[in-house]
Each structure stands twice: as C-alpha cells, then as structure tokens.
DOMARSE-522935 format. One record per residue: residue number from 1; x negated, y negated, z of N, C-alpha, C in turn. Coordinates in steps of 0.2 Angstrom, whole numbers. Layout:
BEGIN
 seq  n.xx  n.yy  n.zz ca.xx ca.yy ca.zz  c.xx  c.yy  c.zz
 NUM     X     Y     Z     X     Y     Z     X     Y     Z
...
***
This chain:
BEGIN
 seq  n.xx  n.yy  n.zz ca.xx ca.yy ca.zz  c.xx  c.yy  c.zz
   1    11   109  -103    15   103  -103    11    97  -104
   2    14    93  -107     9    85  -110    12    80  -106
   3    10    80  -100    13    72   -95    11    66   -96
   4    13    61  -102    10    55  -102    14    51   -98
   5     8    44   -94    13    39   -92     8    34   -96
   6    16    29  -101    12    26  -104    13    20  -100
   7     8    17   -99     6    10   -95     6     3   -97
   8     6    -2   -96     5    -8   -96    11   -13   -97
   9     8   -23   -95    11   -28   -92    19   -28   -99
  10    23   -31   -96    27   -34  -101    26   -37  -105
  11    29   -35  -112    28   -36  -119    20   -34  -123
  12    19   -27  -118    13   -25  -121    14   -19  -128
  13    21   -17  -129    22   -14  -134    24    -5  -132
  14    26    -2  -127    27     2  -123    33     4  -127
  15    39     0  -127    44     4  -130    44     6  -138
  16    41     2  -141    39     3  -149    35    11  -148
  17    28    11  -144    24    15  -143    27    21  -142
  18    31    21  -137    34    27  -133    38    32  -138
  19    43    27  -141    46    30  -146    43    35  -151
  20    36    30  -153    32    35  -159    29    43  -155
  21    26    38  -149    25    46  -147    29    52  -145
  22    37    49  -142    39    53  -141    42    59  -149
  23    42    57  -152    42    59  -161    36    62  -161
  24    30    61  -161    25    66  -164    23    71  -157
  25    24    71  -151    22    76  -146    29    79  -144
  26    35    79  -149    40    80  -144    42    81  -134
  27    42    75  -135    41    74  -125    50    72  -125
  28    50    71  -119    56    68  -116    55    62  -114
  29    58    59  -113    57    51  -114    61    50  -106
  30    59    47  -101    59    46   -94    58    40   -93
  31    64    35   -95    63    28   -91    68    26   -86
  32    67    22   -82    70    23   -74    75    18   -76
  33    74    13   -82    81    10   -84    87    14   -85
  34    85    21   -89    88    23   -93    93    28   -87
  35    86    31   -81    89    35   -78    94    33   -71
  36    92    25   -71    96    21   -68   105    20   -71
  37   104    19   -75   110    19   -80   114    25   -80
  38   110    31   -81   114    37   -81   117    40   -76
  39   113    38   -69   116    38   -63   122    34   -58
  40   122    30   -63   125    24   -59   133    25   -62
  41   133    25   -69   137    26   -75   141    32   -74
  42   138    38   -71   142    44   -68   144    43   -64
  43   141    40   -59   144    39   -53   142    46   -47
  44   138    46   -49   133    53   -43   131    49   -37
  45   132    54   -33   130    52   -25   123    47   -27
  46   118    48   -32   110    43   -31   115    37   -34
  47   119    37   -40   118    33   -43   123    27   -38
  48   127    32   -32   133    27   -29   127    23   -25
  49   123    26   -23   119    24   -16   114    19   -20
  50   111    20   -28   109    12   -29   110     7   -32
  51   119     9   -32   124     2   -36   124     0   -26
  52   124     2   -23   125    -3   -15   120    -7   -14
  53   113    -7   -16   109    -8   -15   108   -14   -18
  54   110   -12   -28   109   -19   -34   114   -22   -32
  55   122   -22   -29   126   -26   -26   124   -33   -22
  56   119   -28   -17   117   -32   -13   111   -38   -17
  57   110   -37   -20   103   -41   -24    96   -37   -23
  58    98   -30   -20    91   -28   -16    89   -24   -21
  59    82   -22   -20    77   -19   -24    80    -9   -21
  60    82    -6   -25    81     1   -25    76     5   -23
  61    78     5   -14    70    10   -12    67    15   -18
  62    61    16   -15    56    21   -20    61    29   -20
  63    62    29   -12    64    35   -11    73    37   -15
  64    76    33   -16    82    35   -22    77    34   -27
  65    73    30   -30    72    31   -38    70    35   -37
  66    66    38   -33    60    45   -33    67    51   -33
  67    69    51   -31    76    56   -29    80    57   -38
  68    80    51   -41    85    50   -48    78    54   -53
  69    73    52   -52    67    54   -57    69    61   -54
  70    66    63   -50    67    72   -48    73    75   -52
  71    79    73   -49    84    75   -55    82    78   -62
  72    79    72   -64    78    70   -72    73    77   -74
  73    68    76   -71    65    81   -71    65    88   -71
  74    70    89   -66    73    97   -65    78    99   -71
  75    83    94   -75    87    95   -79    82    97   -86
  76    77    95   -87    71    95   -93    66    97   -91
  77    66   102   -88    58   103   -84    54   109   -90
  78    62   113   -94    59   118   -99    57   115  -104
  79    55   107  -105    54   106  -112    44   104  -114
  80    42   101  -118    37   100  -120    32    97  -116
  81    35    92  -113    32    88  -108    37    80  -106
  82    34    77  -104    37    71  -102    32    62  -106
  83    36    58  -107    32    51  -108    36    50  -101
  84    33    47   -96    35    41   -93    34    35   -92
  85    39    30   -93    42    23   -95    44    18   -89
  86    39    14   -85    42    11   -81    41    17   -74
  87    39    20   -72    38    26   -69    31    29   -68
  88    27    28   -63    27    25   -57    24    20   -58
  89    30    14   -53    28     7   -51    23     4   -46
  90    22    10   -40    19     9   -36    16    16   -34
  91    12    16   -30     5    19   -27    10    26   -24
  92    15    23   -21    18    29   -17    26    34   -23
  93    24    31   -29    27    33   -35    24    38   -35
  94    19    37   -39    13    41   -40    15    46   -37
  95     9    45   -31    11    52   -28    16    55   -29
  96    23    54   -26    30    57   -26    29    59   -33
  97    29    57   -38    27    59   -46    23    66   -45
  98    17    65   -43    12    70   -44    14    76   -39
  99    20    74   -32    22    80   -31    26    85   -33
 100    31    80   -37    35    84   -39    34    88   -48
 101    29    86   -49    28    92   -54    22    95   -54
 102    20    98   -47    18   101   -43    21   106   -43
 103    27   104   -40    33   110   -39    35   115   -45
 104    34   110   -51    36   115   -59    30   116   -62
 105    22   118   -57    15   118   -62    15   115   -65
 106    16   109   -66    12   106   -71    11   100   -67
 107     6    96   -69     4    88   -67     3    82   -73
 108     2    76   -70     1    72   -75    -6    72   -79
 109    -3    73   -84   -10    74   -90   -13    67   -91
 110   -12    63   -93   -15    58   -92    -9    49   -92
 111   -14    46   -90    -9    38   -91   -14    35   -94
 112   -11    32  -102   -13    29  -106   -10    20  -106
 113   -13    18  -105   -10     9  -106   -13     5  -108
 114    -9     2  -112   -11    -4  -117   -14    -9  -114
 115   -17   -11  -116   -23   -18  -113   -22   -22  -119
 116   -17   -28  -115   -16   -32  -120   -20   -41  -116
 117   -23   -46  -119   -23   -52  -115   -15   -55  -115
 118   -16   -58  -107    -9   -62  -106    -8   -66  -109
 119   -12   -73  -112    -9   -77  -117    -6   -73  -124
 120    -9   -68  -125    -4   -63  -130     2   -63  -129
 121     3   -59  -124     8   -57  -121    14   -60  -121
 122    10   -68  -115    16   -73  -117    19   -73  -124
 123    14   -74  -129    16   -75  -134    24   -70  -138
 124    21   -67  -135    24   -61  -138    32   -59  -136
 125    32   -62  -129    38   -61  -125    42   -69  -127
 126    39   -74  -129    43   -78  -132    46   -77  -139
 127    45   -75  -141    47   -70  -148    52   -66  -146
 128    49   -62  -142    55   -58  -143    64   -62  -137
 129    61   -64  -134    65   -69  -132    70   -73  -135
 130    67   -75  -144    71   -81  -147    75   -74  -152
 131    74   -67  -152    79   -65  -156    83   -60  -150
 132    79   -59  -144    84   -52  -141    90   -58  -138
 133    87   -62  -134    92   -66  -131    90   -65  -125
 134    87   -61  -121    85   -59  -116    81   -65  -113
 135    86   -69  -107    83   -75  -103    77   -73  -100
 136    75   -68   -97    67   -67   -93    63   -67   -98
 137    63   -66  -105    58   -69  -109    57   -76  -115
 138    62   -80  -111    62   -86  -113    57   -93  -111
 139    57   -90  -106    53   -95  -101    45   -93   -98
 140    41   -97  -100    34   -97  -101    32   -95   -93
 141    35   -98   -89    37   -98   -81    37   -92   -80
 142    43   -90   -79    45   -84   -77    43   -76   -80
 143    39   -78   -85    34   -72   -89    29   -74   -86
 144    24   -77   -82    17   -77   -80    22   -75   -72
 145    26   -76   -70    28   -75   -64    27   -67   -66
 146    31   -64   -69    33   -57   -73    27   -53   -71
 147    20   -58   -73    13   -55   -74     9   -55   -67
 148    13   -58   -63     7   -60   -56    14   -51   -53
 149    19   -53   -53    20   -47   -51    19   -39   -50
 150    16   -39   -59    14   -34   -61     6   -32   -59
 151     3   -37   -60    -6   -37   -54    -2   -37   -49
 152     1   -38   -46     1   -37   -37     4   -31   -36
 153     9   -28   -39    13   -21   -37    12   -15   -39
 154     9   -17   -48     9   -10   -53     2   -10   -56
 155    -2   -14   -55    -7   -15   -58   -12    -7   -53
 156   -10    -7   -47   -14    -4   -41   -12     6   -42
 157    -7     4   -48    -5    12   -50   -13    14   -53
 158   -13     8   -59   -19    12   -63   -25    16   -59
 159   -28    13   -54   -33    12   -52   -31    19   -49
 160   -25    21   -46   -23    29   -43   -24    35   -47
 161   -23    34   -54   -24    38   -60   -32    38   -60
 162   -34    30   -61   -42    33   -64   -46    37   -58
 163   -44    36   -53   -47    39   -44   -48    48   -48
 164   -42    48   -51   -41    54   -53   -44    56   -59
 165   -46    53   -63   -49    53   -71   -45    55   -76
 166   -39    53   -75   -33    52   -79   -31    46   -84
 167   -35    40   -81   -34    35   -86   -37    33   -91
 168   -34    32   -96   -36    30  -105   -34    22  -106
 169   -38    18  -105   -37    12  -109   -36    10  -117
 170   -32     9  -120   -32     9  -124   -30    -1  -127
 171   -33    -3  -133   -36    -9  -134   -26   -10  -138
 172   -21   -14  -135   -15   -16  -138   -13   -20  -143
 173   -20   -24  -147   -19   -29  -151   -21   -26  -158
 174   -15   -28  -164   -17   -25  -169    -9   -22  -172
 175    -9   -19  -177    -3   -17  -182     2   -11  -173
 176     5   -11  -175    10    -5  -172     7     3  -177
 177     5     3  -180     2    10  -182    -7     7  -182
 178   -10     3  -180   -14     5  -179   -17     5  -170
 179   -12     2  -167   -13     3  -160    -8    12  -159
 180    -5    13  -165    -3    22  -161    -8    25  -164
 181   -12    25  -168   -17    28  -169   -23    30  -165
 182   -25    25  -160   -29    24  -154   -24    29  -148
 183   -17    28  -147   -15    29  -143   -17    39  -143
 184   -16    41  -150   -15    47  -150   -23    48  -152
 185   -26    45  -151   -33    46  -154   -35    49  -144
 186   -33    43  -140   -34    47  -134   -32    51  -131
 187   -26    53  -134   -20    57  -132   -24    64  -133
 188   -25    65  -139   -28    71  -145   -37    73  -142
 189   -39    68  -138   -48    69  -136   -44    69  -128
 190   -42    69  -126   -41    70  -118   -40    78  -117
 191   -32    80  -123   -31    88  -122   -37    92  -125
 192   -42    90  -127   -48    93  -130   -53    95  -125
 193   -52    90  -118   -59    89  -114   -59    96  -113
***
C-alpha cells in the first residue's frame, strides 16, 4: 500500500496536488473536511457527537477525529493506498494515524510537503480569496494569523515523520505540473529506496 500524507501551510497548493496524485497512484483521498461532512451529513453517532462540539464553537477532540478517520479507513482499507489531506494535525494524530494502520499492515509510506515562502503564500491566498469568496483568505491578517498557527500546531507533525525518515520536502514554487513532477519524482525514489 502507498500511504502519502501530503503536507504543508495554507495556499501551498495541496488540493490542486492531491487531486493529481490521487489520479496517477490510484489512492483514496482522505480529507478530515470531507470525512467531517460525511459524518455529520448522515448523522452517525461520530458525526452527532462532532456537530455538539462545532455547535458549541469548540474544536473537535483529536479522539472523535481519530475515531471518524479510522472509520474511513476500515470502509477502504482493500484499496491502493491512501493520500491524506489535512490529517494528521498534531503529534498525537500521528501516532493514532500510524496505529491504526498498523492494525491493516500497512504504515505511512512517506509525507511529502510543499515548501512554499509565506509572502508567497499570502499572495496566493489573496487571489484565491478575490474569486473563491472565501473570507479567511481575504484578509492579509488573518492569513499570517492562519500561518503562526500552523508553526505552532502542525508544523511539529513534520519533524514526527522526519524522526522517522519519512519526510520529502518538496520545493512548491513553479507551474502546477512542474511542482507534480517533483512531487512524484519523490514519491517514485522513496518506493525505490
């Protein structure tokens, strides 16, 4: 199995990327939005217990996400492998991550993230900002805000992967096919080591 977790800050190009990879490695595509959505939408005992929490304004313990991602994973365990998207956020993600597909022999094959500069970034999330519509990238503010939280919370994932020699930096500046060509350039030399 091919476990990517594709990594890096907001507006580093992750969903563009994923998409392609998820097309040339046949993977399953696992984003906590999505799985958030799916469970909420049905209305499953995880998805009831984290509409009580966003009610409240409150952040959805690790332990329901970890509980909705395990789900995900048992319903698609017989396939190719996994990309995952937004997944893991934190250090005790991880883990939980790497025990539970322990359970199904397999583990995380590598986390690949885009290294983008944050004045880029910004850049990039004002842009997408003036066609998505989407307020949290409209404001130069609250995107550096976006990015202190990311060094402070998920930035401490990478350093868990490389502990393990799983991580691939990959350079995020440049065409959309020529940052996938790097991506798979690492993707294609890691399954080779």
């Amino acid at each position: 199995m091919l476990n990517i977790i594709l990594f890096g800050p907001p507006g580093a190009g992750k969903g563009t990327q994923s998409a392609k990879l998820i097309e040339k490695y046949n993977l399953i595509h696992l984003s906590t939005g999505d799985v958030f959505r799916y469970n909420i939408k049905n209305e499953t005992d995880l998805g009831v217990l984290a509409r009580s929490y966003i009610d409240k304004g409150e952040l959805v313990p690790d332990e329901v996400t970890n509980d909705m991602v395990k789900d995900f994973i048992i319903r698609n365990v017989n396939e190719q492998g996994f990309i995952f998207d937004g997944y893991p956020r934190t250090i005790a993600q991880g883990e939980a991550l790497d025990r539970m597909l322990t359970e199904h022999n397999t583990t995380v094959t590598m986390m690949v993230a885009l290294e983008v500069d944050e004045d880029e970034l910004v850049k990039r999330l004002i842009e997408r900002g003036k066609t998505s519509g989407r307020a949290d990238d409209q404001n130069e503010d609250t995107i550096r805000n976006r990015f202190k939280v990311y060094q402070e919370e998920t930035a401490p994932v990478a350093v868990f992967y490389s502990d393990q020699e799983k991580y691939r930096g990959v350079h995020g500046m440049g065409s959309v096919d020529e940052i996938f060509e790097r991506l798979t350039h690492a993707i294609d030399s890691r399954s080779e080591e």
